[in-house]
TORBA-482963 format. One line per field, with one value per residue (C-alpha): x, y, z; residue in three letters; residue number from 1. Coordinates in Angstrom, 2 decimals, decimal comma, always signed. Last residue first. Layout:
<pts>
u = X|... $
v = Y|... $
w = Z|... $
res = Ala|... $
n = NUM|... $
</pts>
This chain:
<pts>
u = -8,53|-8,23|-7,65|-11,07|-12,70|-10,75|-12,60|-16,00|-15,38|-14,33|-17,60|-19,89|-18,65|-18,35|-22,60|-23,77|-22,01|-23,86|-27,19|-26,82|-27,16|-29,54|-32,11|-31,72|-31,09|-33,98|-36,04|-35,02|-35,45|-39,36|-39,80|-38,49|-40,84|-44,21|-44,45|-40,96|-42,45|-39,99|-39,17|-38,33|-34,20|-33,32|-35,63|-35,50|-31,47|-31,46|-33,25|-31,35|-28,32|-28,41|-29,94|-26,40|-24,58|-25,89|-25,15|-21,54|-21,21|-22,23|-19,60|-17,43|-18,24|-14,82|-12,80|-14,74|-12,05|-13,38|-11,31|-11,45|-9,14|-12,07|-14,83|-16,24|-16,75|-15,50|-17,14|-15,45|-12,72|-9,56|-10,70|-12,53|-9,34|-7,46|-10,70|-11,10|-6,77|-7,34|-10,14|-7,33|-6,69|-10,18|-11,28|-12,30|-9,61|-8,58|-5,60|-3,01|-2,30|+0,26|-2,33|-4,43|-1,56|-2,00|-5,49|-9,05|-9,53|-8,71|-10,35|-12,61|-9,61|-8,80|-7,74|-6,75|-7,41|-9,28|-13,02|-15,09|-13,52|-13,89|-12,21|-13,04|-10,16|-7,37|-8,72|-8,28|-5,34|-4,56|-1,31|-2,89|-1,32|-3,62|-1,75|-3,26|-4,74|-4,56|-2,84|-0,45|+0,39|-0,07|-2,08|-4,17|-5,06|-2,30|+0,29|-0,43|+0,70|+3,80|+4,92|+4,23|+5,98|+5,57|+2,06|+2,01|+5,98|+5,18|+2,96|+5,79|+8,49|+5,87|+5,31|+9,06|+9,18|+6,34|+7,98|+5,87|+2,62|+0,32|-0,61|-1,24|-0,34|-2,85|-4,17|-6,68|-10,00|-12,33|-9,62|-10,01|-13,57|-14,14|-12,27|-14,71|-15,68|-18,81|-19,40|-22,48|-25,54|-27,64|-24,27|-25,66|-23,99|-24,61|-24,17|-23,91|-24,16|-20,81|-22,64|-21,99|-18,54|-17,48|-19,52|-18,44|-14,87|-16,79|-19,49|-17,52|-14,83|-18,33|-19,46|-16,45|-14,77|-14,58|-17,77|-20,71|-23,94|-27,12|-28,45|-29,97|-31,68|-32,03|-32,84|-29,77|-28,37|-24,78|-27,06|-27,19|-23,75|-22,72|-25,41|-24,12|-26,10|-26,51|-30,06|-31,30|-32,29|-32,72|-35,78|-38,07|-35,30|-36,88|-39,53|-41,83|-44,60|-44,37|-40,67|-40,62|-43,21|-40,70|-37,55|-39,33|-40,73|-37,23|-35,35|-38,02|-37,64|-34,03|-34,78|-36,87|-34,17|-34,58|-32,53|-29,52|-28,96|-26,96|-23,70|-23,69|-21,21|-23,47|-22,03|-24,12|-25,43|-22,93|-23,53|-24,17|-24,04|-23,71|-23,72|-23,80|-21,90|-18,83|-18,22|-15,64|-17,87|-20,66|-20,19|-23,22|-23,49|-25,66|-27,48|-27,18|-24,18|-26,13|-29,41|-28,12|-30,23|-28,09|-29,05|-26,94|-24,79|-25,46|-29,47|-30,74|-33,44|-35,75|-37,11|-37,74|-40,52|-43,25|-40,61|-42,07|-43,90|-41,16|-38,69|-40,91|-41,61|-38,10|-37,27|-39,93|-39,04|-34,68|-35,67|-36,02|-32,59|-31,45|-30,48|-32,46|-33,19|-30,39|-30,96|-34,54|-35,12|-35,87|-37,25|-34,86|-31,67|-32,33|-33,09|-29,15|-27,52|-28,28|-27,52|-25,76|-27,33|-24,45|-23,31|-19,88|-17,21|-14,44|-11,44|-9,46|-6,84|-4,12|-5,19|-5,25|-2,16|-3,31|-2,59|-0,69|-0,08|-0,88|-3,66|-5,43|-4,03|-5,47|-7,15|-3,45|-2,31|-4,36|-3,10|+0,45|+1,26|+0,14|+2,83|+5,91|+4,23|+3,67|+7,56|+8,85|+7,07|+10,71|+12,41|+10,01|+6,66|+7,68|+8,25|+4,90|+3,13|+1,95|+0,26|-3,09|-5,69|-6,26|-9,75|-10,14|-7,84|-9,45|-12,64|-12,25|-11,16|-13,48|-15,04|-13,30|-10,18|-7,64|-5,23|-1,36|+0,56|-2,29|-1,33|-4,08|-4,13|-7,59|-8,41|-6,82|-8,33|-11,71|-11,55|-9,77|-12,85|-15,64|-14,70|-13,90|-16,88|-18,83|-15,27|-14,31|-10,99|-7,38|-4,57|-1,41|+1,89|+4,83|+8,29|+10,73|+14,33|+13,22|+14,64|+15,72|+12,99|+10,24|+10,56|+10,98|+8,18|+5,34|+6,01|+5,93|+2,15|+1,06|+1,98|+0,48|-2,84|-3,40|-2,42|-4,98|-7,42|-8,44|-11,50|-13,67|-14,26|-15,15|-11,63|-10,66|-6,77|-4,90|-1,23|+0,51|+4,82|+7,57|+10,88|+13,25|+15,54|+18,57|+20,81|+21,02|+18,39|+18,05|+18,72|+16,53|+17,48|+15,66|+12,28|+11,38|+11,38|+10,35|+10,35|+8,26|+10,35|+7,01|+5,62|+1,20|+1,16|-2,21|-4,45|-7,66|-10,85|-5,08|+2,25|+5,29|+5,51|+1,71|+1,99|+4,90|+4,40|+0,73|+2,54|+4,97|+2,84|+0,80|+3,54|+4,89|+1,07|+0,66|+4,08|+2,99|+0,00 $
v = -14,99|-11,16|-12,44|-14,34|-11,04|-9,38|-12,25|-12,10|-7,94|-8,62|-10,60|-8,41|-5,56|-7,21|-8,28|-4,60|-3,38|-6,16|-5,29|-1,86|-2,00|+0,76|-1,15|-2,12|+1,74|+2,62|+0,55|+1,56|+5,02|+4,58|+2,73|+5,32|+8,12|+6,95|+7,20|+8,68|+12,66|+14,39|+18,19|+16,42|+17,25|+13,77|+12,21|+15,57|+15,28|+11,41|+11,08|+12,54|+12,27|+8,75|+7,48|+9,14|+7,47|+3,87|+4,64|+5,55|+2,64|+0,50|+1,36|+0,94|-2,08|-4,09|-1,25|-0,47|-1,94|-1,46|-0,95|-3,00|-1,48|-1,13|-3,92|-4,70|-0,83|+1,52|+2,81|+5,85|+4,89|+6,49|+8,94|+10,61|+10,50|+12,61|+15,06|+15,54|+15,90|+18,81|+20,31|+21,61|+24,11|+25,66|+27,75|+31,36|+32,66|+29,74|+28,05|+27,49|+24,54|+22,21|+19,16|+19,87|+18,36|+18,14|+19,69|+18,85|+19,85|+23,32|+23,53|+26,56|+28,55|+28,87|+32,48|+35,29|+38,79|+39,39|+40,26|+37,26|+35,71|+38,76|+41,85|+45,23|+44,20|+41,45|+37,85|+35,71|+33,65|+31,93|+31,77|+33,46|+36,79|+36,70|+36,35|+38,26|+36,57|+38,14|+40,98|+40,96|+37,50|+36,50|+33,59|+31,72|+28,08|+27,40|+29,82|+27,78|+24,41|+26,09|+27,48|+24,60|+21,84|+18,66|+17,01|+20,02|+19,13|+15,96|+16,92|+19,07|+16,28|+14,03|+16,54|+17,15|+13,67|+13,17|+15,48|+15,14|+14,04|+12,23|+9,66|+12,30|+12,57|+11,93|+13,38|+11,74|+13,37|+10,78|+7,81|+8,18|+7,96|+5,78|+3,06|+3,21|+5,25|+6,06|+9,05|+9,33|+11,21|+14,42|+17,02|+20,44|+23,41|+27,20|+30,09|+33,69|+35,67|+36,93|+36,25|+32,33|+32,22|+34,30|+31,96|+28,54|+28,08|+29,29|+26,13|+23,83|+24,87|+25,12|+21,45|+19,37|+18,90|+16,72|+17,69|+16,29|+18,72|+19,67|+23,43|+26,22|+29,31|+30,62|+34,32|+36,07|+35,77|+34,60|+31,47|+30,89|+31,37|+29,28|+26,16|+26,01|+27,67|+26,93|+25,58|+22,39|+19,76|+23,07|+24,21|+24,67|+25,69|+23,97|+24,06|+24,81|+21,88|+19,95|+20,37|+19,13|+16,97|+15,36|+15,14|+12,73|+10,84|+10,34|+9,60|+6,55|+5,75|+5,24|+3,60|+0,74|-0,39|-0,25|+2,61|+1,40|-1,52|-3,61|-5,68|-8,46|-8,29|-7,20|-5,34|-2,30|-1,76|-2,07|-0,44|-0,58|+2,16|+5,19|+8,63|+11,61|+9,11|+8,55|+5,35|+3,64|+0,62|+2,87|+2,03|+2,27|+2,43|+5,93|+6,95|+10,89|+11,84|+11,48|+13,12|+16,37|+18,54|+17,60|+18,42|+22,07|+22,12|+22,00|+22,81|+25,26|+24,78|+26,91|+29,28|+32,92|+34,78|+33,22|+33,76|+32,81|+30,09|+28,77|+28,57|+26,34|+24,11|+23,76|+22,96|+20,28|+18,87|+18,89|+15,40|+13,13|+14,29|+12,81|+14,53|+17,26|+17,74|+19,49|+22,25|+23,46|+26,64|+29,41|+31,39|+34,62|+32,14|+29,75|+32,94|+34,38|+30,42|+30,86|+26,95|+24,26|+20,55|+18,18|+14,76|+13,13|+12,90|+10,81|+12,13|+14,59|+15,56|+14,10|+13,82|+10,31|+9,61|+8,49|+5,76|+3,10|-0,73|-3,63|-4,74|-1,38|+1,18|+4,32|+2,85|+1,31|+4,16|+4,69|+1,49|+2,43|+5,55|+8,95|+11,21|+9,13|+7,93|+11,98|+13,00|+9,78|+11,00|+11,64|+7,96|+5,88|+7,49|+7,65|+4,19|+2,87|+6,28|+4,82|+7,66|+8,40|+8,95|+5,60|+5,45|+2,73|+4,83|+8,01|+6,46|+4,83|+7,84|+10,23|+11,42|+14,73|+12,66|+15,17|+16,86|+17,04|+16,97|+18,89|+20,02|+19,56|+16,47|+16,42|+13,97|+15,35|+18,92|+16,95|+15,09|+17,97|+20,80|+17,94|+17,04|+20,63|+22,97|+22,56|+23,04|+26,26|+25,56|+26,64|+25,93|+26,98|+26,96|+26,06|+26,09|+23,43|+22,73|+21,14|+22,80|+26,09|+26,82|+25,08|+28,06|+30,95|+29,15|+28,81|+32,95|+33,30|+31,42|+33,59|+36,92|+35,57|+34,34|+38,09|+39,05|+36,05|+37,36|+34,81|+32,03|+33,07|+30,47|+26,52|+26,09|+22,74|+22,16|+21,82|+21,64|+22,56|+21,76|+23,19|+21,50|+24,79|+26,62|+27,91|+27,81|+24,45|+22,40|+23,57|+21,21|+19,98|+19,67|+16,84|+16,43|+13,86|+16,75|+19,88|+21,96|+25,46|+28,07|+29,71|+26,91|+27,88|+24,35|+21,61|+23,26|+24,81|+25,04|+26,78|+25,24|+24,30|+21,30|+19,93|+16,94|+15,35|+16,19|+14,09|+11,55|+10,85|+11,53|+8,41|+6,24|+6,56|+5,98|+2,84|+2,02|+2,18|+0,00 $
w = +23,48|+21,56|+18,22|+17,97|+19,04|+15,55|+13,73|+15,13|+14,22|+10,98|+9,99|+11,81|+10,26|+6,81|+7,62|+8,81|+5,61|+3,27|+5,11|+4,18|+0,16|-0,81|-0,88|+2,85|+3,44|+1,67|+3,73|+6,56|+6,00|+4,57|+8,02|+9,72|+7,83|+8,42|+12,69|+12,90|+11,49|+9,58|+10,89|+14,02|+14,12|+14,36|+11,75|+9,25|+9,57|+9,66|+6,46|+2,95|+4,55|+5,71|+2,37|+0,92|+3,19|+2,29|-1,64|-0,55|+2,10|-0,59|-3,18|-0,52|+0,92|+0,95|+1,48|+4,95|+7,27|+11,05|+13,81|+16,97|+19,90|+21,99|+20,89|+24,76|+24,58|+27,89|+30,88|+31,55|+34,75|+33,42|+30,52|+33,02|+35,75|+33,18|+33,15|+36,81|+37,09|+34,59|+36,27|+38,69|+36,39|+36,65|+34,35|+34,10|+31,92|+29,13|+30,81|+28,67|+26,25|+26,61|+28,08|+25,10|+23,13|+19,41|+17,84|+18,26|+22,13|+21,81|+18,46|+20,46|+20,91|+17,21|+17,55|+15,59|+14,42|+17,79|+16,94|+17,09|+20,21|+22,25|+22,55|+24,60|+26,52|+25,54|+24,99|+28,27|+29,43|+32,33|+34,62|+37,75|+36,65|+33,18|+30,10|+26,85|+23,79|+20,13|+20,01|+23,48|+22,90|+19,46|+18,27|+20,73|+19,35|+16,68|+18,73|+21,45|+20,11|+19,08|+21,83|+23,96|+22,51|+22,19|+20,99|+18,04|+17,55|+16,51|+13,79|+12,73|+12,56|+11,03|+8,38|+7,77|+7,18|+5,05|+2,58|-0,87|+0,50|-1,49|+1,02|+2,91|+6,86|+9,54|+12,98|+14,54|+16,15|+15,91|+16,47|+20,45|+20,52|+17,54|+19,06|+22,02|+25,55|+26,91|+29,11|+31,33|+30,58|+31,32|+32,69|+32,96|+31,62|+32,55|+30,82|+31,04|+27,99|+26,37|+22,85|+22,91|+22,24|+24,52|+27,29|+26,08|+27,87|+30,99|+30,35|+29,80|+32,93|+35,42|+33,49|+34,25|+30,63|+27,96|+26,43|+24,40|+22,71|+23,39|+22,98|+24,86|+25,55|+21,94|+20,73|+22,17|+18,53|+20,32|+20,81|+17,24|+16,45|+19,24|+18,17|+14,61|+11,93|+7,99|+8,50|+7,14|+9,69|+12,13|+10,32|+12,79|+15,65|+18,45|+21,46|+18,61|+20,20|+17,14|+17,08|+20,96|+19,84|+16,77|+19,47|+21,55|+18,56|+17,33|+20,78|+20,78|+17,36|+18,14|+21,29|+19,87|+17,07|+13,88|+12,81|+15,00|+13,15|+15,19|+14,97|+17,98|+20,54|+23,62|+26,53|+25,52|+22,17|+18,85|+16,29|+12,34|+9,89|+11,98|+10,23|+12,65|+15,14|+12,49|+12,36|+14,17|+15,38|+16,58|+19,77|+21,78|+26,16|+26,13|+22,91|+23,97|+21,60|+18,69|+19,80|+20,36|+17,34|+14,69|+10,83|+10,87|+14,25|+17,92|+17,01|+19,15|+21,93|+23,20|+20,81|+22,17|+21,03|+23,44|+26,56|+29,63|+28,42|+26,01|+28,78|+31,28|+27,93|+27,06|+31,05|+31,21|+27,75|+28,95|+31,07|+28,59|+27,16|+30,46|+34,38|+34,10|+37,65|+38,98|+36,06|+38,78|+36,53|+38,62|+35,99|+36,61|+37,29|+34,39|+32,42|+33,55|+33,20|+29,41|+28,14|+27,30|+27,71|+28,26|+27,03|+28,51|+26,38|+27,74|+25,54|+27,74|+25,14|+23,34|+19,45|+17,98|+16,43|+12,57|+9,86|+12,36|+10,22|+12,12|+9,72|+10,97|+13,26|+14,93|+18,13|+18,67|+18,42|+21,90|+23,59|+22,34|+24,58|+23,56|+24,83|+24,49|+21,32|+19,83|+20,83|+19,42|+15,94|+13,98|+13,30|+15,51|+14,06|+10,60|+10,33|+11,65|+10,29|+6,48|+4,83|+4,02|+1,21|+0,48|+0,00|+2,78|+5,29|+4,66|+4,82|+8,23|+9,98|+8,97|+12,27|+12,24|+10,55|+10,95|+8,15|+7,46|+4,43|+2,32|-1,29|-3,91|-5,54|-6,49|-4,12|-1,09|-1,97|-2,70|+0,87|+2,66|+1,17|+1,79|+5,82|+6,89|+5,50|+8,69|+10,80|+8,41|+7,72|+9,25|+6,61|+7,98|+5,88|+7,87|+7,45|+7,93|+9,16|+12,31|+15,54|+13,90|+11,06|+13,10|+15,55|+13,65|+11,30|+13,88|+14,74|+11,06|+10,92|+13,52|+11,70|+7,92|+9,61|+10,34|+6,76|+5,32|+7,24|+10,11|+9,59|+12,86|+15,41|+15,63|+13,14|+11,62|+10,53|+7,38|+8,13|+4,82|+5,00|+2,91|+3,82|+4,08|+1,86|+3,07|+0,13|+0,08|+2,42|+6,51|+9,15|+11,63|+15,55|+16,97|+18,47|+21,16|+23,81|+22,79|+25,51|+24,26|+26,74|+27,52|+30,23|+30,62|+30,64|+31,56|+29,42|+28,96|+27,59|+10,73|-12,31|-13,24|-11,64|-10,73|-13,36|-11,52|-8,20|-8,86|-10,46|-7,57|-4,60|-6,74|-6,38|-3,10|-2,27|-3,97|-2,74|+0,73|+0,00 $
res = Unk|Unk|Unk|Unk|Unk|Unk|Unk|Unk|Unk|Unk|Unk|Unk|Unk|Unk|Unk|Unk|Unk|Unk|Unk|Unk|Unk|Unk|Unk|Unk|Unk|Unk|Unk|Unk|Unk|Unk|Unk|Unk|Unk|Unk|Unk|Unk|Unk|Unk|Unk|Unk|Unk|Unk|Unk|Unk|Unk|Unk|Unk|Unk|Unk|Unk|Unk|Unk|Unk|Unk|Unk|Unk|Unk|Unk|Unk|Unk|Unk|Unk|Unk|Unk|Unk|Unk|Unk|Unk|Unk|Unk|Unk|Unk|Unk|Unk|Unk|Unk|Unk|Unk|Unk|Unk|Unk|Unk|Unk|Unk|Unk|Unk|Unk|Unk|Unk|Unk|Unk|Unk|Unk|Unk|Unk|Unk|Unk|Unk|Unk|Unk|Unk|Unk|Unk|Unk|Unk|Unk|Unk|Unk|Unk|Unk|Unk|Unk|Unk|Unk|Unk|Unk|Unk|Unk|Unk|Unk|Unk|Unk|Unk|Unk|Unk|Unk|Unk|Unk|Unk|Unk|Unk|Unk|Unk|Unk|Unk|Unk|Unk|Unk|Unk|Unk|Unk|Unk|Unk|Unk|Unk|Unk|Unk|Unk|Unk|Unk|Unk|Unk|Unk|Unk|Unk|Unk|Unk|Unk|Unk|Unk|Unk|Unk|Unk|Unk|Unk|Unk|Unk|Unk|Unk|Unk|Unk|Unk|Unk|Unk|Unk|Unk|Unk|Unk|Unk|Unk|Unk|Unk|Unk|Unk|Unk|Unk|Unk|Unk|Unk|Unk|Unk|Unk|Unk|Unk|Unk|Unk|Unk|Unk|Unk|Unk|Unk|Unk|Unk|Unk|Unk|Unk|Unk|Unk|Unk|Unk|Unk|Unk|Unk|Unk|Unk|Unk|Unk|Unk|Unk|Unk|Unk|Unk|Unk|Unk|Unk|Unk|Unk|Unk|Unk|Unk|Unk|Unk|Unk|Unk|Unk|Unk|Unk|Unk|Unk|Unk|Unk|Unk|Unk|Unk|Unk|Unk|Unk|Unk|Unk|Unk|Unk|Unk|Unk|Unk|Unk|Unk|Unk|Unk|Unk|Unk|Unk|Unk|Unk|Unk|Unk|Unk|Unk|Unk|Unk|Unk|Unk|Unk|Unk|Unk|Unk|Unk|Unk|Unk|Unk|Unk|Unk|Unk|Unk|Unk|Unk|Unk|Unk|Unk|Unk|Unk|Unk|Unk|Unk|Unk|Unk|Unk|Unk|Unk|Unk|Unk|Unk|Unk|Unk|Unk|Unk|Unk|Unk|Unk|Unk|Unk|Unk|Unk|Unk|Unk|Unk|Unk|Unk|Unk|Unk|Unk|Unk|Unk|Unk|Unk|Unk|Unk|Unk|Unk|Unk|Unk|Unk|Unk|Unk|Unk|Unk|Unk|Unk|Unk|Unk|Unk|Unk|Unk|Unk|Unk|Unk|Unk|Unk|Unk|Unk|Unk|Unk|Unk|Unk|Unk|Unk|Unk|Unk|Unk|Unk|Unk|Unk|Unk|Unk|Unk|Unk|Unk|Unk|Unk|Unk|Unk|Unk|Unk|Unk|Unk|Unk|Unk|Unk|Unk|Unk|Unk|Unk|Unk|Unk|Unk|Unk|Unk|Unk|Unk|Unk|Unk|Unk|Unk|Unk|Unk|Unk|Unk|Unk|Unk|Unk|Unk|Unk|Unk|Unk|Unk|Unk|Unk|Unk|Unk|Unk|Unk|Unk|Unk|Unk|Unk|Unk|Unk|Unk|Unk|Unk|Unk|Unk|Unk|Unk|Unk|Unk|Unk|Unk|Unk|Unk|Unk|Unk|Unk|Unk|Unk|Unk|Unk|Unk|Unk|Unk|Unk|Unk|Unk|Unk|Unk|Unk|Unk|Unk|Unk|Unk|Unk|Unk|Unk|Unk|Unk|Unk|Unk|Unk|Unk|Unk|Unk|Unk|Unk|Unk|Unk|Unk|Unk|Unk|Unk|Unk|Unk|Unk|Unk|Unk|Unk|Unk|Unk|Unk|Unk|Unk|Unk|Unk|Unk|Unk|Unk|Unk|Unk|Unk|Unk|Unk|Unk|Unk|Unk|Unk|Unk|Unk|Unk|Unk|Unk|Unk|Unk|Unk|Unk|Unk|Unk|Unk|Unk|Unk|Unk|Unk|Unk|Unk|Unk|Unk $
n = 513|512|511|510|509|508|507|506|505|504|503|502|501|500|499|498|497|496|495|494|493|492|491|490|489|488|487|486|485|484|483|482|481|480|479|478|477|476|475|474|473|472|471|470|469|468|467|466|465|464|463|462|461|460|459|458|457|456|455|454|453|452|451|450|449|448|447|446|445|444|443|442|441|440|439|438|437|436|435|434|433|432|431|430|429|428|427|426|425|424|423|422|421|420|419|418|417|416|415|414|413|412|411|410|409|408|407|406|405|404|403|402|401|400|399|398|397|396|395|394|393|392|391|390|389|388|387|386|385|384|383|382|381|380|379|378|377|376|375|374|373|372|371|370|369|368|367|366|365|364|363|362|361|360|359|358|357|356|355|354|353|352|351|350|349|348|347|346|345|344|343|342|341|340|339|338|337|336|335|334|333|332|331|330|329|328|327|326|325|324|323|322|321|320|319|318|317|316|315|314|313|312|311|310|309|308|307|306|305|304|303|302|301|300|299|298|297|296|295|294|293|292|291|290|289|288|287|286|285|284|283|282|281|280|279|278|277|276|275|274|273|272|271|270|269|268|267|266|265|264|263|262|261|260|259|258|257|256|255|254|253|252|251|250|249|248|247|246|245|244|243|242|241|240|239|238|237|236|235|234|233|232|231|230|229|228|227|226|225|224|223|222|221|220|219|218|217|216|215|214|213|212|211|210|209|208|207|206|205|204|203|202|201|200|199|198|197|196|195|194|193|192|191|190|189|188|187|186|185|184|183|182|181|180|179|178|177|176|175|174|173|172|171|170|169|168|167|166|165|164|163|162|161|160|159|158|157|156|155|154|153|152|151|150|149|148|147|146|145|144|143|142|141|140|139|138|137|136|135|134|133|132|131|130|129|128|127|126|125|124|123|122|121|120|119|118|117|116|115|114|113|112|111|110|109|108|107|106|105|104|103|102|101|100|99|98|97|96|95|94|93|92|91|90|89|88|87|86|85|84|83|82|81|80|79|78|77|76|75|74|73|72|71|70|69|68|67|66|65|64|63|62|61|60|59|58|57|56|55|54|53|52|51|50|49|48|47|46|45|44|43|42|41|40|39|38|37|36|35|34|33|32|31|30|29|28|27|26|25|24|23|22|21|20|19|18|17|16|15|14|13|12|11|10|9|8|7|6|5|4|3|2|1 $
</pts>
């Protein structure tokens, strides 16, 4: 497979010549350990290197992305011989623009799954790490440790390094603490997503005008991180083709089952009832835009954090309103978990070891990972004298030139990063012990090899898109249109995924006795 991809960076070089929370550090010297010292080419030219990366906040001017990515490049100049170009990408926008950059042989060294994990590696759109990793990723093992690479390997071979963060998500309803406060909203009792209804319909009554509940991005309303004890066998969770439900081994369809249509009829009277965003299956909105309107009290989503540090790393970003965040489930961990946000290097890459050396400087050292998430000190970000940071006055996220504060826990080492202002750094022992003791999957370490299916995991997909928004945002009604799904996803090819899963998952079980 290696020389598939040897081959086809080849080609594509060939016919293109000529033609971008808190953490654990707030240390300013940026130790580096596992890197070594680079050294420049001839006539002091440096290993050119893109590092595409998802932004939650504002895509920078190119002239304000132009001053953080020079500070990158002093320092990846000396210790590594490269420079940097910075890609930061719209996170709704992330998954097509990297799949048809990658395809059309665009130049991308370094890019993250989002949830994608599987496809890149069927498609074979990424590089081979084994040998990178122990010649210039030492840095990124030492930190990781194998049981998570493992989580990121397939046949034996590692395709991604899972970012280091606090990776037990735990599902949350986020919302205005101020008309909690004024209501006298009881948040102690909402305790499941059965329990938000009360609180929509309290909300609703005292504001007519106001609608309840936001969706947490365009076609997801919350439901997919509320399913409890399910793996979805290292699918993404906004497009799950076959699960796994509690202790039990046996591949699932999660469309037929009880709960799903459950979730589904809860969500369609809360549309019924305009408790939510009428067209959130289709709108353009994510859940801080829409709550920086003033207009929404809340929204569902899953976080790594205790719910006081969620909920202050939230508040710029949702208007400077106060908010409030209220823990409704328990956190589940599974392959997917740790390989969702995993950090891989193109197949089509022309200097995959300058882009290991960089990747492994994001899990290293501290200067560079916060220049990706705060910028410039002084400009962007300013340092508070209890170590944290906070943006500098009169600014907020959306008008500093820079900041990708809200990928916190999507790129490298969260552990490096500084303390966002109002956090607690003692959270940070909370959230190491989370990904301790979270209940984890029977299947952890399994990791599912679409190739096989791939022209039905395309036509399966596709049904997916067309139903699960209306289904899970309630502008399609469960009672006549689950059945229609179903169907179409039968037709459409889904038993043979549900059967390779099975099939590769009996085997990989086999492995473990």
């Amino acid at each position: 497979m290696k020389n598939k991809r040897v081959l086809a960076a080849l080609l594509i070089a060939a016919m293109t010549v000529g033609l971008t929370a808190c953490g654990g550090s707030s240390n300013s010297n940026g130790s580096a350990a596992g890197t070594e010292t680079g050294s420049t080419k001839a006539d002091g030219d440096y290993e050119q290197v893109t590092y595409a990366y998802s932004t939650f906040n504002n895509i920078p001017t190119e002239e304000d992305l132009d001053v953080v990515e020079e500070e990158i490049n002093k320092i990846t100049r000396e210790k590594i011989g490269v420079e940097v170009t910075l890609e930061p990408i719209a996170f709704a926008d992330y998954p097509s623009k990297v799949s048809l950059a990658l395809q059309g042989g665009e130049k991308i060294d370094i890019y993250e799954s989002l949830g994608d994990f599987n496809n890149y590696v069927s498609t074979d759109m990424t590089y081979e790490l084994n040998d990178l990793l122990d010649q210039y990723g030492q840095g990124i093992v030492d930190a990781i440790g194998e049981d998570w690479l493992a989580a990121c390997t397939a046949d034996g071979t590692i395709y991604g390094t899972p970012t280091l963060k606090p990776i037990a998500l735990t599902p949350m309803v986020i919302y205005r603490q101020d008309i909690a406060d004024e209501l006298g909203l009881d948040m102690s009792s909402v305790n499941s997503i059965e329990d938000v209804t009360d609180i929509l319909k309290q909300v609703k009554e005292a504001y007519p005008d106001m609608i309840p509940l936001a969706p947490v991005e365009p076609g997801h309303i919350g439901l997919d991180v509320t399913w409890g004890d399910v793996d979805f066998l290292t699918d993404s969770m906004y497009s799950p083709t076959g699960v796994l439900m509690g202790d039990d081994l046996t591949v699932t369809d999660l469309y037929s089952t009880d709960i799903y249509k459950e979730r589904c009829e809860l969500v369609r009277s809360w549309y019924n009832d305009g408790l939510v965003m009428q067209d959130a299956a289709t709108t353009t909105s994510a859940a801080a835009e829409t709550m920086s309107s003033g207009n929404y009290f809340c929204y569902i989503a899953a976080y790594s954090y205790p719910e006081a540090d969620t909920a202050a790393s939230l508040e710029a970003q949702c208007g400077g309103y106060p908010i409030g965040a209220k823990m409704i489930g328990d956190a589940y961990l599974s392959t997917g978990d740790v390989n969702m946000v995993s950090w891989m290097i193109s197949s089509t890459t022309d200097v995959p070891e300058a882009a290991m050396k960089f990747l492994n400087l994001t899990y290293t050292d501290a200067d560079v990972i916060n220049l990706l998430i705060y910028g410039i000190e002084g400009r962007d970000y300013v340092k508070n004298d209890d170590g944290t940071v906070s943006y500098p006055e009169g600014e907020d996220s959306t008008t500093v030139p820079y900041t990708a504060q809200l990928s916190c826990g999507t790129l490298g080492n969260y552990f490096l990063m500084y303390c966002l202002e109002g956090s607690d750094p003692a959270s940070l022992d909370w959230e190491l012990e989370q990904n301790k003791i979270a209940k984890t999957s029977p299947a952890m370490g399994f990791t599912f090899d679409s190739s096989s299916v791939k022209t039905q995991y395309t036509a399966v997909n596709n049904v997916i898109k067309q139903y699960m928004p209306g289904l899970n945002c309630g502008s399609l009604d469960p009672d006549t249109e689950i059945e229609k799904f179903v169907k179409a996803l039968d037709d459409a090819g889904y038993q043979d995924i549900l059967n390779a899963k099975q099939e590769q998952l009996d085997a990989w079980v086999a492995q473990q006795k």
